[in-house]
TITOR-71003 format. One record per residue (C-alpha): chain; residue number from 0; x, y, z. Coordinates in pm, whole numbers, plus 50000, padded with zeros to 5 digits. Layout:
// residues N
   chaine   num       x       y       z
        A   NUM       X       Y       Z
...
***
This chain:
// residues 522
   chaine   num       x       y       z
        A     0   80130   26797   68589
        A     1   80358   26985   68357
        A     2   80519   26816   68080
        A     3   80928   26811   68080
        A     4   81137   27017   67817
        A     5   81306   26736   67663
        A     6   81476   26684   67290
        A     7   81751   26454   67133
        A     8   82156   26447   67219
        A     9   82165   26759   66997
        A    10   82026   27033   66794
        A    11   81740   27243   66911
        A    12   81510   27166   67185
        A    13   81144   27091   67078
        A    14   80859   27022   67391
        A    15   80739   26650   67344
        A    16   80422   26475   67466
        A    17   80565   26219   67722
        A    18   80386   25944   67515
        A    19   80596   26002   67211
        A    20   80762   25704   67108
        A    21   81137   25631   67057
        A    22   81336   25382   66867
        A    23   81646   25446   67041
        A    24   81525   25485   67402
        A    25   81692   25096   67442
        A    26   81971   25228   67276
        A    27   81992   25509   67523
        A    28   81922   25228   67863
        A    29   82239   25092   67724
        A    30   82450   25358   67758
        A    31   82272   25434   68118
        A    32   82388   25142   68244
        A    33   82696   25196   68203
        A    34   82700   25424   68437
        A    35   82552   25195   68680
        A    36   82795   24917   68605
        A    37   83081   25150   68646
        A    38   82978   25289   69009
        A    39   82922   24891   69116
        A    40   83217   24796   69019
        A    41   83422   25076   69184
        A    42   83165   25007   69538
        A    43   83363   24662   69549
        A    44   83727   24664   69364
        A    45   83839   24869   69649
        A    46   83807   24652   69959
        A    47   84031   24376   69704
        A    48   84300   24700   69655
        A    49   84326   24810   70037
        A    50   84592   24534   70131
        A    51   84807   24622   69807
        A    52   84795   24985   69836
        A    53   84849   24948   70173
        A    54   85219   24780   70107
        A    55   85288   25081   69840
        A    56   85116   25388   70035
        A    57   85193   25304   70398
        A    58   84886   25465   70494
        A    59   84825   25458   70914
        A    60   84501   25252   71033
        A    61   84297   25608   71008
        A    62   84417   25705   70708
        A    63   84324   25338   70533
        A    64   83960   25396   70695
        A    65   83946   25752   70560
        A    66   84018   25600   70212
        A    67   83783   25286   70242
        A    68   83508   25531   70367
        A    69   83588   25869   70245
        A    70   83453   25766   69871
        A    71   83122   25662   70010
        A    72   83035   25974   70302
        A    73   83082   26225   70014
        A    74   82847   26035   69766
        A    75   82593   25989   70047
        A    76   82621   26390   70144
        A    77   82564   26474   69819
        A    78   82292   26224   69649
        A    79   82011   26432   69738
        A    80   82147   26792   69592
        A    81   82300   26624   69274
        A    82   81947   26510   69210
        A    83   81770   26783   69253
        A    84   82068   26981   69074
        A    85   81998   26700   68754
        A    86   81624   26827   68803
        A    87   81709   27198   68743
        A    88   82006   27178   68492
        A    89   81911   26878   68273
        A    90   81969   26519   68358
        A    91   82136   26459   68073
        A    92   82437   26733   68122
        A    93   82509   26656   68486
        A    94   82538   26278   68399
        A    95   82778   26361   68097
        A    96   82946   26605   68299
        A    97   82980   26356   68580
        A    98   83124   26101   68390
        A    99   83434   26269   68264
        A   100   83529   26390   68561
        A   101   83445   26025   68738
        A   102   83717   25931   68445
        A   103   83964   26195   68545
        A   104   83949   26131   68880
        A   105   84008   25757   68841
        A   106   84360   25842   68643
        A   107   84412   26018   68979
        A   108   84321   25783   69225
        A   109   84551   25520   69044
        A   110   84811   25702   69000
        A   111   84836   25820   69383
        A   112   85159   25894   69505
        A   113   85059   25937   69910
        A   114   84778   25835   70137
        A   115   84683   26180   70144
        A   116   84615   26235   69788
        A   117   84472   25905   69780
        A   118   84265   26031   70038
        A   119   84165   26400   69832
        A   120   84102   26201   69494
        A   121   83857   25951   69660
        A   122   83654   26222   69854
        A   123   83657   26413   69530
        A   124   83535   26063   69299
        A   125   83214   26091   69580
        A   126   83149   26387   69423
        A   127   83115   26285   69083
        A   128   82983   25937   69151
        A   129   82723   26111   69350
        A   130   82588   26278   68972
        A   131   82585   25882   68811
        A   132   82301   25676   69005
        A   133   82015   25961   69021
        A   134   82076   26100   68654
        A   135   82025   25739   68517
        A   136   81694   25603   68724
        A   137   81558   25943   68673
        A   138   81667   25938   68227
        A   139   81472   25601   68283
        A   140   81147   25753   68409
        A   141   81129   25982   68119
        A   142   81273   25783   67834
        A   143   80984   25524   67935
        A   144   80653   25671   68048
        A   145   80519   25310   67953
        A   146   80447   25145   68327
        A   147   80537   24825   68190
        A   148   80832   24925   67966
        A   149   80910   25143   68278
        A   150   80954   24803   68485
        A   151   81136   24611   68254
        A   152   81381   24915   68211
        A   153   81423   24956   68588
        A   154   81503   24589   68615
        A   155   81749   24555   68334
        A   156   81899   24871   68550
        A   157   81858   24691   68888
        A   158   82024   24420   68719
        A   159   82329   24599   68621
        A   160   82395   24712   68925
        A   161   82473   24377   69050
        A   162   82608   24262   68770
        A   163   82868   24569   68881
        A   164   82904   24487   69220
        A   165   82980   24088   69102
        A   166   83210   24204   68806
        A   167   83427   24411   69042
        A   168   83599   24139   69318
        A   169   83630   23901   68952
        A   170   83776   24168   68734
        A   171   83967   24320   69046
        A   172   84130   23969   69134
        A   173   84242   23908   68822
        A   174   84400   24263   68794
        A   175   84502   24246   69133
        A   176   84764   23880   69069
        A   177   84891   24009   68731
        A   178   84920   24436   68776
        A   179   84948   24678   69033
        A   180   84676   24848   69268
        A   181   84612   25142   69038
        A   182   84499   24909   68778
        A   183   84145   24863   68943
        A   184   84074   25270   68913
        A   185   84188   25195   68516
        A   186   83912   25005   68441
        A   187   83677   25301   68450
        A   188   83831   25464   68105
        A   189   83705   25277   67889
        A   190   83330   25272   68047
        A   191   83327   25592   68093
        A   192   83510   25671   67757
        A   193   83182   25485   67592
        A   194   82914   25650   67808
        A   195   83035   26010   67680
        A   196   83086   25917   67339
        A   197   82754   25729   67288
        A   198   82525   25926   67553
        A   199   82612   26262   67414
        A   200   82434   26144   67079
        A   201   82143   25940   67221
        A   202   82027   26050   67526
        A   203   81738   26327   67587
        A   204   81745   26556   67755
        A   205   81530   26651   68076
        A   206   81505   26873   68362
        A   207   81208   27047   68567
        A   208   81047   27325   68358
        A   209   80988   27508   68652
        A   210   81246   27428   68862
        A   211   81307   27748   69116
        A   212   81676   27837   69226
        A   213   81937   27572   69386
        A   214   81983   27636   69740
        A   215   82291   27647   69879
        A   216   82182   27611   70240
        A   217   82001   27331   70196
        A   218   82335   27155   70012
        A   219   82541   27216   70300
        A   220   82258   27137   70616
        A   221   82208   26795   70338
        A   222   82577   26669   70340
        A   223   82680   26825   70675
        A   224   82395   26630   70795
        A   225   82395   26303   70658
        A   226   82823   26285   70673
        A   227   82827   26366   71056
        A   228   82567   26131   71126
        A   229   82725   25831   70915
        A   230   83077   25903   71046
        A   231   82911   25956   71413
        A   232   82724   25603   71382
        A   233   83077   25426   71234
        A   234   83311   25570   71479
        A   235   83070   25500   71746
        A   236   83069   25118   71654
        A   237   83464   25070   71566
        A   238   83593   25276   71868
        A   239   83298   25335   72135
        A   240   83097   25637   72241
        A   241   83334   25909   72278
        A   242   83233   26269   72370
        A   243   83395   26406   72009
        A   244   83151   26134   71888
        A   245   82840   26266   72061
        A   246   82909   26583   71942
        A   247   82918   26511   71585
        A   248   82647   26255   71625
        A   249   82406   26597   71731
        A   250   82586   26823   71473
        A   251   82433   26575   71209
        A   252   82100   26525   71366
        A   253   82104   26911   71388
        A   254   82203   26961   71038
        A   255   81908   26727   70877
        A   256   81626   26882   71107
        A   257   81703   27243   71004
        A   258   81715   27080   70661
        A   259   81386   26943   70723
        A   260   81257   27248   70859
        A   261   81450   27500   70551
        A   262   81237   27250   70310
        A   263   80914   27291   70447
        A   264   80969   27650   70475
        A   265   81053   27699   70092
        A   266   80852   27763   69795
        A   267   81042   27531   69531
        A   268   81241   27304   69818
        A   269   81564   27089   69685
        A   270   81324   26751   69814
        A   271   80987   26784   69893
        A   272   80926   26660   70178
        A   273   80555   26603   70070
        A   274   80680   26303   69875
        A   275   80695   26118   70217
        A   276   80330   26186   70315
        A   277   80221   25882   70035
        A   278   80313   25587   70197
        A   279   80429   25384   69938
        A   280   80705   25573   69854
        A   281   80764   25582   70266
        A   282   80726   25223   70219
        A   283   80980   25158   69977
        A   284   81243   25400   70065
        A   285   81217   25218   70434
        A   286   81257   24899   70290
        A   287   81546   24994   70059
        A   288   81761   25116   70360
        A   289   81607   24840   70604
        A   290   81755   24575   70370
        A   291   82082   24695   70290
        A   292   82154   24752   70649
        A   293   82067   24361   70684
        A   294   82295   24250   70429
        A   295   82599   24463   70476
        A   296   82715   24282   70776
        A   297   82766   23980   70542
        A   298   82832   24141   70238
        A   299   83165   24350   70405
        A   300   83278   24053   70556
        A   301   83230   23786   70308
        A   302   83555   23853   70130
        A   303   83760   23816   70409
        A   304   83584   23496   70507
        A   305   83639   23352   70167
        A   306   84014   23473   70155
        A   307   84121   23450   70500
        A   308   83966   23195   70635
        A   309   83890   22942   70327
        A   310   84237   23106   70171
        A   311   84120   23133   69872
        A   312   84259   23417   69594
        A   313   84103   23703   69523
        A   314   84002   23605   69192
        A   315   83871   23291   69338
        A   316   83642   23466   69609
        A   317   83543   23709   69398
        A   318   83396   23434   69157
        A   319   83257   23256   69496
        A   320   83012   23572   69503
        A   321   82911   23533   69151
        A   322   82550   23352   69253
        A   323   82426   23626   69426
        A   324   82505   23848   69099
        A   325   82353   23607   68891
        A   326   82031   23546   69137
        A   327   81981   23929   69120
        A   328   81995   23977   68753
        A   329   81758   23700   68694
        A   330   81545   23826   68962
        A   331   81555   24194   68831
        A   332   81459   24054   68465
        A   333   81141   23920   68632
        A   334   81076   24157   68887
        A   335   80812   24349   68685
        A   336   80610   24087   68557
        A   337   80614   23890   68933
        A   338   80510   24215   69082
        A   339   80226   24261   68829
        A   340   80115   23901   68852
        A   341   80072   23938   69256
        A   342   80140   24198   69426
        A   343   80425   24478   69462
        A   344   80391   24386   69875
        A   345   80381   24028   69806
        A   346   80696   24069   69564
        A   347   80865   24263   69800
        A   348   80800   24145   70130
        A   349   80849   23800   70001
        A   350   81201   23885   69833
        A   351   81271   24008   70209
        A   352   81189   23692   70376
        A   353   81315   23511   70119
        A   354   81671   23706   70178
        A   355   81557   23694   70550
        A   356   81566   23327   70607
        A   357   81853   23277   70343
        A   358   82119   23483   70623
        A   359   81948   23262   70890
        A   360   82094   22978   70729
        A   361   82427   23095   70808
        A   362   82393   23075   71157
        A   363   82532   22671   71056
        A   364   82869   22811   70921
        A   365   83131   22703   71024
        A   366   83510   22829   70942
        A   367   83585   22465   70701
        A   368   83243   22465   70576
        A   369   83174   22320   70194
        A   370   83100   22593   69943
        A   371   82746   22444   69853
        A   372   82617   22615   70207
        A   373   82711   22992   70091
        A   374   82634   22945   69718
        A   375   82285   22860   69837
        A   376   82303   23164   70046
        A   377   82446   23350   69801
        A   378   82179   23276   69528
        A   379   81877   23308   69736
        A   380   82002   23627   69880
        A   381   82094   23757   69512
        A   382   81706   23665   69432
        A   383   81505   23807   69685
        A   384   81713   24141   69737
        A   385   81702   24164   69303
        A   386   81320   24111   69355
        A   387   81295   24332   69633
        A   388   81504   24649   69519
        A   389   81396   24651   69172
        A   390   81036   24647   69237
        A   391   81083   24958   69537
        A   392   81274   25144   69304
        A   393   80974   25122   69049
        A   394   80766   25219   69310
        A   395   80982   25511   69387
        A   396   80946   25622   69039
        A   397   80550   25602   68950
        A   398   80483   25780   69261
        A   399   80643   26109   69209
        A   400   80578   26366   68967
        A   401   80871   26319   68685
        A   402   80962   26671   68737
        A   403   81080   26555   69025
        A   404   81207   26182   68951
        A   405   81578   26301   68984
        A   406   81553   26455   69408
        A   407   81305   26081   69447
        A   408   81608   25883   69276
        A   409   81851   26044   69493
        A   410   81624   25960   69804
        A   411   81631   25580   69726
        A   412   82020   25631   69676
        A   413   82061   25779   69987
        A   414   81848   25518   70156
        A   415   82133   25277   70022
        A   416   82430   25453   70108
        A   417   82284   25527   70467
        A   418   82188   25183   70539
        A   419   82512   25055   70421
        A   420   82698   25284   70635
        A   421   82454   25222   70940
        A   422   82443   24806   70848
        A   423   82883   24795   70867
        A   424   82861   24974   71150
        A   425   82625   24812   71337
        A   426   82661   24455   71220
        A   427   83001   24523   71175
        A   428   83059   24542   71551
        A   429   82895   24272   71647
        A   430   83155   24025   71416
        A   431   83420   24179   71514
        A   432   83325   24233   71886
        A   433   83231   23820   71877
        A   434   83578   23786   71652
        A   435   83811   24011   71945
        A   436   83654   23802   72267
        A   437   83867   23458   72148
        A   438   84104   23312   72458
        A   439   84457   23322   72389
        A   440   84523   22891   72259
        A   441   84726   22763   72501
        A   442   85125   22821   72419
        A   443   85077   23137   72259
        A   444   85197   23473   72372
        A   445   85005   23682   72520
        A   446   85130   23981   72330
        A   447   85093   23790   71999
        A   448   84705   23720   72068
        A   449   84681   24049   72198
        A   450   84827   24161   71812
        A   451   84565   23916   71624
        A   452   84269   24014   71832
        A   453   84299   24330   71615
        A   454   84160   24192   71306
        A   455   84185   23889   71104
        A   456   84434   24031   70859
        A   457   84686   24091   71149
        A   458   84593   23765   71322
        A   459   84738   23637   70980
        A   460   85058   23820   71001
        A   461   85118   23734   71351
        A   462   85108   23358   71290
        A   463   85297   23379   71004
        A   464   85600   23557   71277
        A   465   85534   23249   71544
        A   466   85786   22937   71541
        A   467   85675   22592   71562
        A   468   85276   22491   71562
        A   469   85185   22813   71727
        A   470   85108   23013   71486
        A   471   84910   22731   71312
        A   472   84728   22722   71639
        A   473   84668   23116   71664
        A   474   84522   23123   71322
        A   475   84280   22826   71363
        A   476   84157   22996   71648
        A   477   84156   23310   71508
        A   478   83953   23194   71191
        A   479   83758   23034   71429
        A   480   83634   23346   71640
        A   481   83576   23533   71311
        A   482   83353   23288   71153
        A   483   83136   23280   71497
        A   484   83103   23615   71455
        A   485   82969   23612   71103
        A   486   82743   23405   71216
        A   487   82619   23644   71492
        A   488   82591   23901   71208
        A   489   82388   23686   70984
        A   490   82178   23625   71263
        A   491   82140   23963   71346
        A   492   82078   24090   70989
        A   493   81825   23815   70947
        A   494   81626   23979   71202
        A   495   81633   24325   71030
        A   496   81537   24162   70694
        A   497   81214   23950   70838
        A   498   81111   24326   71043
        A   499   81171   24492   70680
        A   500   80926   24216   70495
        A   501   80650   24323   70803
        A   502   80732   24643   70723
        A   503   80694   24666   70352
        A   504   80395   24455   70365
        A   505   80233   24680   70570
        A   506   80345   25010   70402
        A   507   80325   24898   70052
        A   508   79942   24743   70099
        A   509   79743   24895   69750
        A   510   80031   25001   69629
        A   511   80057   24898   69237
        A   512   80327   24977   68962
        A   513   80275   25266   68774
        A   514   79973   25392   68951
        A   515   79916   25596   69205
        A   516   79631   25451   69469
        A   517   79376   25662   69512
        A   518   79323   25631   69897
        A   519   79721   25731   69948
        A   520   79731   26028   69681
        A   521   79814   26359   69884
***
């Protein structure tokens, strides 16, 4: 294995022996996970924003959907070529270069003065979010060649990124009661104003010394690919097979096996698709998108349970999530040292089942049920997925060649993205296909039920326009219906979870941290 040209923020560029110690490398995780924090934080102010931006835009229903799902289609197209770009330019610049323009684009995004723009500037902060998550993981797996140190960074990263996703609805809320929409993009200034200013100093540099040419095709069969197929599976569930549907369901199924087949074919491929023949990198990239499909369902909905049908604020549900944040920091802290001190199957598959049984638990909620029922959730689900995710993405990154740590970083990240888009979808339409089926209460209108059967938030404003204990009644029933169909979901992504821990023990059976098992080597 070749070494990596690498050297300090600046001055000239020296080869170093991957052993070589470095006082600042924690300096330089730091300022990586800032990066991290930033990108969680934007995945989740967003969904607070919508109803705001909403009032102030006057977006139609498909343009609000564009810009709730526009941001993450992009980011998914592109995960895989921005890594393997990172592996041929140098980590270092593409994260830098990333970042500013992740900053731009957020002055932008606030500061839109149509749906349409809103629209452009979202599609176009995919793009540079889709430089952030790969750049960092793969930084992490040269800064620390340790396996150990290597563990502990990758759970301090883990750890950050849902710290991110927890900081965002609490942050957001508060922003959300005292300023206007655009004030949620704002936040990313200063972040990304200390991730330039510090990482352009401290972090080394790194990129494949042998890297062969960037090819184009392969960008364009990658995100045509992976964007049809998402949108295909999302439409499909919201509206129903549809023959425009179909078609761009085969256009991306198309598009990824002539990218398959265009990677096999070339001499230095954007992602080897060798790295799938060991099977505990199979293992954990399955696991990774097996999970997050699981816990979407819940996760997407969760918000509008707590607000809309517990009424709190969004500052209040947004600190109502705050267990599951703090159960996956802990969790990541320890992941490491649990994985070492059993087993990385036994660490993941029991995080699974642990997160497994956790959304089984739901199946008792009900619409007025007491908060200690979802904190538990909420914590044991923030443990085991913590556990789970920071362990596979270790795994990820002892099993591939660093060279090539920035396309296998971008693999796990698409794993994420996919099964988040695939888990809404699918889980999605089973709460809201549960949530649509309620019988009108007696004494309403037809037309008004008709109106709420749409979604919560409109069963909401159609109470509020109903005289006399109607509308009381609507809503009751209508919080009612939706909370029976979060339960559905729960059930359905407890399922998924318990067939992931099978999965991943099965898969991930040798497999150790920061070695490579001799009967899976290829």
């Amino acid at each position: 294995m070749s070494s990596e040209t690498t050297g300090p923020g600046t001055g000239s560029r020296r080869t170093r022996h991957p052993d070589d110690p470095s006082r600042l490398r924690w300096v330089a995780l730091a300022v990586l996970v800032l990066a991290v924090l930033l990108v969680g934080i934007d995945v989740t102010v967003l969904g607070l924003a919508a109803p705001f931006l909403s009032e102030d835009l006057r977006p139609s229903s498909t343009q609000l959907l564009w810009i709730g799902d526009v941001y993450s289609f992009v980011i998914a197209g592109l995960l895989v070529s921005m890594g393997s770009l990172g592996d041929r330019i140098g980590r270092k610049k593409l994260l830098l270069t990333g970042s500013v323009a992740f900053g731009a684009l957020s002055v932008l995004t606030a500061y839109a003065h149509s749906a349409e723009a809103m629209i452009v500037w979202r599609a176009l902060m995919g793009v540079a979010g889709a430089t952030l998550m790969p750049s960092t993981l793969a930084l992490i797996r040269n800064i620390f060649p340790d396996p150990k140190e290597r563990s502990f960074a990758v759970g301090i990263w883990g750890a950050m990124t849902a710290a991110g996703t927890a900081v965002g609805p609490v942050v957001g809320g508060f922003l959300l009661e005292h300023y206007w929409w655009g004030s949620v993009f704002l936040i990313n200034l200063p972040v990304m104003a200390v991730l330039v200013a510090v990482g352009s100093k401290l972090l080394p540099e790194s990129r494949n010394p042998s890297p062969g040419p960037w090819d184009l095709p392969s960008v364009g069969l990658s995100m045509v690919g992976i964007i049809a197929l998402v949108y295909a599976v999302k439409e499909a569930a919201a509206y129903g097979i549809r023959w425009d549907v179909a078609v761009t369901a085969v256009v991306g199924v198309a598009g990824l096996w002539a990218f398959v087949r265009r990677q096999l074919r070339l001499p230095t491929p954007l992602l080897d698709m060798r790295l799938f023949t060991h099977r505990g990198f199979t293992g954990a990239v399955l696991a990774d998108l097996l999970t997050i499909l699981g816990l979407s369902g819940l996760v997407f909905f969760l918000s509008q349970f707590f607000q809309m049908v517990q009424g709190r604020t969004p500052l209040q549900a947004g600190v109502a999530e705050l267990p599951a944040a703090i159960g996956s920091v802990v969790a990541g802290l320890l992941a490491g040292s649990v994985a070492r001190r059993t087993s990385v199957r036994g660490a993941v598959s029991g995080g699974l089942t642990a997160v497994g049984l956790a959304l089984g638990a739901c199946l008792w909620l009900q619409a007025h049920s007491g908060y200690l029922l979802l904190g538990g959730v909420l914590l044991v689900v923030g443990v085991g997925a913590g556990l789970a995710f920071t362990v596979t993405a270790d795994v990820i990154l002892s099993t591939v060649p660093k060279e090539q740590a920035g396309a296998a970083s971008a693999v796990s990240e698409t794993a994420y993205e996919l099964g988040a888009a695939l888990g809404i979808a699918l889980l999605g339409s089973v709460v809201t296909g549960v949530y649509r089926s309620f019988a009108t209460p007696d004494g309403v209108p037809e037309s008004a039920a008709e109106h709420a059967r749409h979604s919560l938030g409109e069963a909401v404003e159609t109470a509020r326009g109903l005289a006399g204990p109607e509308g009381h009644t609507l809503l009751e029933t209508a919080r009612d219906s939706f909370t029976e169909g979060l339960r559905y979901g729960a059930g359905a992504g407890a399922v998924i979870l318990l067939a992931a821990a099978v999965l991943a023990w099965r898969l991930l059976r040798g497999q150790t941290l920061g070695e490579t098992p001799a009967e899976d080597a290829h």
